[in-house]
N, C-alpha and C positions, 0 to 999 in steps of 0.2 A: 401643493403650494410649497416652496420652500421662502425663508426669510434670508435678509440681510439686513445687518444691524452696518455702519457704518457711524465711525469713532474718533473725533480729531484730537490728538493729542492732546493734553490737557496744558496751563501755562507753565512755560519755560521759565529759567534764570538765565539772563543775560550777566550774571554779576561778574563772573571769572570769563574778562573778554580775550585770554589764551586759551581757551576750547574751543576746539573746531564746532561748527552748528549740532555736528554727528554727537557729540559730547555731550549739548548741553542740558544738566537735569531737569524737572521740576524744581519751580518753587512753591513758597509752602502756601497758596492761595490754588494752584495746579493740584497738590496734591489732596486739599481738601476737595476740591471740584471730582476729583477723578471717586476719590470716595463715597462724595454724595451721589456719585453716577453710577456705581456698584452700586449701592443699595437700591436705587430707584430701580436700577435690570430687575434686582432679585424681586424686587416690589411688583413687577407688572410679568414679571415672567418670562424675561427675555434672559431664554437659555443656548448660546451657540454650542456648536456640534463641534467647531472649527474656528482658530481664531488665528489670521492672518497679518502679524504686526509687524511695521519696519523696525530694522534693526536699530533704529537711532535709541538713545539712552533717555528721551525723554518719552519716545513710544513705549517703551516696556518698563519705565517706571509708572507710564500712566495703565498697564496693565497690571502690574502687582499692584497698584491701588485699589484697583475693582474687585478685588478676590474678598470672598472668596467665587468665584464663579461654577455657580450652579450643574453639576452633569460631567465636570473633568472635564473637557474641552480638549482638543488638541492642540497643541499650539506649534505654532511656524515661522517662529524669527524669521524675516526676509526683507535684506539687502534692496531687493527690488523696490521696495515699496515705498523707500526712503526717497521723499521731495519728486515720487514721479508723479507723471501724468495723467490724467484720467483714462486718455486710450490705455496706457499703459496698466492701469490698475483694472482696467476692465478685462485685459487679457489674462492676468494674474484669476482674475472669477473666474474664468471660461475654464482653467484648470482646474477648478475644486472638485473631485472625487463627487460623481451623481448619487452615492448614497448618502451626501450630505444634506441636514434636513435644513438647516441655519447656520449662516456664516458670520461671525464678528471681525471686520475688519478695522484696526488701528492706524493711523496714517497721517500724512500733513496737507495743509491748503498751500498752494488753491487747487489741486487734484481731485482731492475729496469733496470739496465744492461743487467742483466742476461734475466730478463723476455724479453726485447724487444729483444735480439738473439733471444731466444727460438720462438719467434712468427714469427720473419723471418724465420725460420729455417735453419736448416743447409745445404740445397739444395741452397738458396737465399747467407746463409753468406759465402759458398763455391766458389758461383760464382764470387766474388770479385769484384761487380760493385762499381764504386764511394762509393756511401750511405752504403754499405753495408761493407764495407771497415773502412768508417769512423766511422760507427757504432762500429765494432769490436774493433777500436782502443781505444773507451773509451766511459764515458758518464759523462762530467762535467756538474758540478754545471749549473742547470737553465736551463737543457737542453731538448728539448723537439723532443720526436718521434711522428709520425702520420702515425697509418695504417689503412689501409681499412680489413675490417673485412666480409667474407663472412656468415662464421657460425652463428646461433643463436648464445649467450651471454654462454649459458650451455652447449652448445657443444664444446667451446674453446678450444682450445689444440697447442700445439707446432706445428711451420710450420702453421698454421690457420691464418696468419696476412699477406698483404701484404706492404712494408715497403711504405710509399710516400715520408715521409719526418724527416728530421735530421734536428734542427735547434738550435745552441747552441748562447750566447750571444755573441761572439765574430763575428757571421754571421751578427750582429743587427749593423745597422746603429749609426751613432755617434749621438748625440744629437742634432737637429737642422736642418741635412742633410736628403736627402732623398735620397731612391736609392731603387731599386726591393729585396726583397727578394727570399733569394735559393728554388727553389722546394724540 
């Protein structure tokens, strides 16, 4: 079984509206979000082998947020990634090297949206379980899917994921508190 962790950038600053989108940073409610989303990985074990982030300025702030991440990770700033499409982001998986065990992918909606339905498929987002449900209803900022993956990385395709887990920052504990996270 291999995993995919699947990661929306955390909230942006619209403040300085002379930055192109590619520019724009986190603000400082993003960056707390992206932190409490590191520690919740490290909390349940969600360790990538690989981690695939667009090169926008708010994708990779929201990845030095999550560090420290677990296992040295590879990491692959990519162009590509930036505001595509879920076809698109699915091709970019078909390429990940098959001695990969778990991928972290960082990225924007609505691709990443899109892409995590397609991977439950439509047989999964039909059935209207909890996760699947909540899934449909959206994918805010800093919010992260986890499926298990039967196929090789090249064989990917829609309906090929199954879903485990939905975890957006409002799930996340308050600062100081402790309490279980959602499966």
């Amino acid at each position: 079984m291999r995993q995919l962790l699947l990661l929306r950038h955390a909230k942006s600053s619209w403040d300085d509206p002379r930055l192109s989108d590619h520019a724009r940073p986190l603000n400082a409610r993003g960056r707390r979000a992206a932190v409490a989303m590191g520690a919740a990985m490290r909390d349940l074990g969600l360790v990538p082998d690989i981690v695939l982030v667009s090169s926008a300025r708010r994708t990779l702030q929201t990845l030095e947020a999550l560090a420290p991440l677990d296992g040295s990770p590879l990491v692959e700033p990519m162009d590509d990634l930036y505001l595509a499409a879920w076809p698109s982001l699915l091709d970019v998986l078909r390429g990940v090297r098959e001695t990969a065990r778990s991928v972290l992918l960082i990225g924007h909606n609505p691709g990443l949206h899109e892409l995590a339905m397609a991977l439950a498929g439509p047989a999964a987002m039909a059935a209207g379980t909890p996760m699947t449900r909540r899934l449909a209803e959206g994918y805010p900022t800093a919010t992260l899917t986890e499926f298990a993956l039967a196929l090789p990385w090249r064989r990917l395709e829609g309906g090929g994921g199954r879903l485990l887990r939905v975890l957006s920052p409002a799930d996340l504990p308050a600062a100081g508190e402790t309490a279980e996270l959602p499966a």
